[in-house]
N, C-alpha and C positions, 0 to 999 in steps of 0.2 A: 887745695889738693894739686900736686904738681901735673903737670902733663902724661907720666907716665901711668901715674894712679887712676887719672880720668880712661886713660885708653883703656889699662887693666879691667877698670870695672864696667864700662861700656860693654869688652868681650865675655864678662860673666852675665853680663844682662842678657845680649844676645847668641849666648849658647846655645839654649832649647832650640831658636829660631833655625839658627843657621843648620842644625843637626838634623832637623824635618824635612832642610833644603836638599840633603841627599837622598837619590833616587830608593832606595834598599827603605829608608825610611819613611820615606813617602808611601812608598806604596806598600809597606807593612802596618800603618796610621791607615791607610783605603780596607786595606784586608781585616783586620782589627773592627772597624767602623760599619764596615758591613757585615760580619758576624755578629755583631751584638744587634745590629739591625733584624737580623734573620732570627734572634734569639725574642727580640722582643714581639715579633711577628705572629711565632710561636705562640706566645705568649696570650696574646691579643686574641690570635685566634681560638683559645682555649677557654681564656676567660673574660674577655669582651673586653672593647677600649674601656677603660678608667683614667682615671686621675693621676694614678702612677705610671701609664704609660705613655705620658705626652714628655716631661723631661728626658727619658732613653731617647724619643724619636729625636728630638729636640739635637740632645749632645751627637748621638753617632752621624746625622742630617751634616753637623756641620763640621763636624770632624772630617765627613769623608768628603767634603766642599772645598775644605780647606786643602788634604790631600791634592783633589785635583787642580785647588789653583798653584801649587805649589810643582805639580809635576807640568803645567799647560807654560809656566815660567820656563821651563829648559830649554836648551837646543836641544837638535838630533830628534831621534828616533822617539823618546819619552813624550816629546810634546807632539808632534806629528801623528802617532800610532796608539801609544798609551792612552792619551787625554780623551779621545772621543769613544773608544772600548768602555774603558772606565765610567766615562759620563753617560754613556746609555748604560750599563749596568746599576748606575747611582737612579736613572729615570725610573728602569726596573723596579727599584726595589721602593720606592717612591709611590710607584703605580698599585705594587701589592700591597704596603701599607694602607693607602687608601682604601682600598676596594676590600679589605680586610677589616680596616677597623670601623668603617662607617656599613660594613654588611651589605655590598652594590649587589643588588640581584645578577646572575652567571646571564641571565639575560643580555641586558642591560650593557654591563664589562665585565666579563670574566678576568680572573687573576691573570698575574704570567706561568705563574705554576700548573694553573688548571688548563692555558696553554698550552704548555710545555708537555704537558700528560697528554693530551689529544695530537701533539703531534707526534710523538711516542707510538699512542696505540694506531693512529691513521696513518703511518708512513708508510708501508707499501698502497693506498690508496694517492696518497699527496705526492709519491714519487711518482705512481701514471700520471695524473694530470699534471704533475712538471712535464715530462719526457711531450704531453700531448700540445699541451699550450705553449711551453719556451722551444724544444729542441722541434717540433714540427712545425709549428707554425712561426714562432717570432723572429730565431733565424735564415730561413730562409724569403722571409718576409723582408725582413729587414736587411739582407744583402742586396736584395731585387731593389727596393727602393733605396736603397743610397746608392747603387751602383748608377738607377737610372735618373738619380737628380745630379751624380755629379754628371754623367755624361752628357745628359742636356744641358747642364751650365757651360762645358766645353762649347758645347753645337751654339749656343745663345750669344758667346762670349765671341764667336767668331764668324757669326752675322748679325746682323743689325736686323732685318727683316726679323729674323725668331726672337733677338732680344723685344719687339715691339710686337711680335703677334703670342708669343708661348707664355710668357712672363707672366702678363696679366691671367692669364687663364690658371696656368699653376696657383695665382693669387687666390682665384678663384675655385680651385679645387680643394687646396688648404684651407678654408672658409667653412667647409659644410660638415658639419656635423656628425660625427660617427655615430650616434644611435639613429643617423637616416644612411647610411652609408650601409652598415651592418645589414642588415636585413635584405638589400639589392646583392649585396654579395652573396649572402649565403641561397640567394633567390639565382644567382649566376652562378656560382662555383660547386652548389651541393654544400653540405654538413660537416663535410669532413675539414682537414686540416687548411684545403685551398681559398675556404672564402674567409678564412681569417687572416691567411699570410694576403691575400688584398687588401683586407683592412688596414693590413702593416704597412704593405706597401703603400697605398694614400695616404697615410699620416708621416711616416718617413721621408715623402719625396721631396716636400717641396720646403722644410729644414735643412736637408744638404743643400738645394738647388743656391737658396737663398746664400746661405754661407759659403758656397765655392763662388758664385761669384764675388760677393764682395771681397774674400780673398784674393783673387786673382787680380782685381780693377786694385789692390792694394800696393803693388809694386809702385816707388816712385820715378817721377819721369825721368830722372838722373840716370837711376839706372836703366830702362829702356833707351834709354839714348845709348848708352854703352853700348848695350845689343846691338843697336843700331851702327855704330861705328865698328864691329865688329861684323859686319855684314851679316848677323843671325836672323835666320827665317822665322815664320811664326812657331813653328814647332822649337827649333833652339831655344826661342825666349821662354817660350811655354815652361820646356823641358827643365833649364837650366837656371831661371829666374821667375817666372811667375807661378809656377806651382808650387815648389821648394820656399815661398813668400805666404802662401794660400794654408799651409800645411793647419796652423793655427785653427783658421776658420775651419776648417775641413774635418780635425778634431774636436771641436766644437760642436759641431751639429753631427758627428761619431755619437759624441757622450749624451748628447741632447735627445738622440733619435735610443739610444740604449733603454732609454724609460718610456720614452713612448711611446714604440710598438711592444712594451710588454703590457701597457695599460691597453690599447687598443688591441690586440688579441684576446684578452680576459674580458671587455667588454662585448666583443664580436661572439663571445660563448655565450652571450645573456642570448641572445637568438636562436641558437638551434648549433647544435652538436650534439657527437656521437655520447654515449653516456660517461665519459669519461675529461677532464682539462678543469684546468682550474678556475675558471669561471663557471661552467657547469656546477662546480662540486659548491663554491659560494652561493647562486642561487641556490640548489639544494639545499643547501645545509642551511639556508635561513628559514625557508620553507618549515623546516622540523625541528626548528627555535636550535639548531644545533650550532650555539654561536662560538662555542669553544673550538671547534672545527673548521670553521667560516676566520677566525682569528688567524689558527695553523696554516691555513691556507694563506693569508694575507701572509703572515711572516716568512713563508716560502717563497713567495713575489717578491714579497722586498729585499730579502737575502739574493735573490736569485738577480733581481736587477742593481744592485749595489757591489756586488761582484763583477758584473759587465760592463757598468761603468766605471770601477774600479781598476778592470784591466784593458779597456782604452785609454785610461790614465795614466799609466805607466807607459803602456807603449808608445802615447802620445812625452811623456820623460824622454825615452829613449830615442826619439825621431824630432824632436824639435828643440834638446839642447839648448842651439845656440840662440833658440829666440829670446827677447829680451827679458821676458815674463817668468823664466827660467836662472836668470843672471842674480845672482847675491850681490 
């Protein structure tokens, strides 16, 4: 067979291939893959796993695997945005096959459907204990303590004395355990919203502290020499070269502290609060085996903190550019 013929038939072989590689098609093979998913679910759920319905799981399973190894291959937007929607959708329907076809008590794990109903009928419930746990307590919790770990790593960074006497102690503060923190606070602050934004604030503090300094001590001596030959005061270098060097770290312990005072708020409600936040409503709702509820709640936490640090992600895009970590 000459050279040409070989090329010819190579491209007839991988046609199909190359045809699934475009986006419209890919992710019409995902949509496709999971409708017959959702048909055999149906299904299962009607008239109980059988025999006949392990091949459907079997094909759509990997059809829509394939899908997304096929869309996780792109550049742009597809592989960045696309791929991980898609793959917790593919988890999803994973999770309710299981728990449908093997019959898991609602105890035990409830579906994502029977989820998804419960946050349906409890959303003006799970919208207060958002509004009472994230917007009254965990931001303003969580301003206070990154505000005052970066300030003190300033103060640390610019005596020797606090770096050798505050340091350790911060170590030490970070060390103690928030189911013994919780309870002195709420024993300090009252019930309300205040002795939870403490708990935020102690677990926040000493994650910036840590990372603004190491940021800071990250500028190399070259460059401080420059300052130096440019006659620049402490605040010049600060300003102009070891902050703008720091930024990194400093969003770091941003995105780091974003999930941590929203766990540390929802735990500070296992103690005592008003009858309303979302860790209130999690104990409760387990108390009265109401785990479909206690579920809705979680996935309003994680949406809610996947979001925040999702958008110090970006801003942290658009404020550190030129760092290297950023560089194609």
């Amino acid at each position: 067979m000459s050279a040409e013929g070989t090329k010819a038939l190579g491209a007839k072989l991988s046609g199909p291939g190359r045809a699934l590689d475009s986006l419209p098609a890919a992710l019409g093979l995902f949509a496709l893959s999971v409708l017959a998913g959702l048909l055999t679910v149906a299904r299962i759920a009607a008239e109980g796993m059988g025999a006949s319905s392990v091949a459907p799981l079997l094909i759509t399973l990997i059809a829509g695997t394939s899908a997304l190894v096929r869309l996780a291959a792109r550049d742009g937007w597809p592989g960045r945005i696309a791929t991980p929607l898609l793959f917790g959708l593919l988890l999803l329907w994973a999770w309710e096959v299981v728990v449908t076809a093997f019959q898991v008590p609602r105890v035990l794990l409830p579906a994502p459907s029977a989820i998804a109903d419960a946050l349906g009928r409890s959303w003006p419930t799970l919208a207060a204990d958002f509004r009472q746990t994230f917007v009254r307590s965990v931001i303003p919790g969580y301003a206070m303590g990154c505000g005052a770990g970066f300030l003190v790593a300033i103060a640390i960074d610019r005596s020797p004395f606090l770096q050798r006497g505050l340091l350790p102690l911060g170590s030490l503060v970070s060390a103690m355990p928030i189911v013994g923190i919780a309870p002195i606070m709420v024993m300090w602050f009252g019930f309300d919203w205040q002795s939870k934004a403490a708990v935020v604030v102690v677990m926040t503090f000493f994650p910036m502290l840590v990372n603004t300094l190491a940021g800071l001590a990250a500028a190399g001596s070259m460059e401080r020499d420059l300052m130096r030959s440019y006659a620049a005061g402490y605040l010049q270098t600060l300003a102009r070269l070891r902050l703008p060097n720091a930024l990194p770290f400093i969003f770091n312990a941003l995105k780091l502290n974003s999930t941590l005072a929203l766990i540390g708020a929802i735990v500070a409600e296992f103690f005592g609060t008003p009858i309303v936040g979302m860790g209130f409503r999690i104990s409760t709702e387990v108390a009265r085996m109401n785990v479909d509820v206690v579920w809705a709640t979680i996935a309003v936490a994680a949406l809610a903190g996947s979001a925040s640090y999702g958008l110090i992600a970006l801003v942290e895009r658009g404020t550190t550019f030129w760092h290297p970590s950023f560089r194609k």
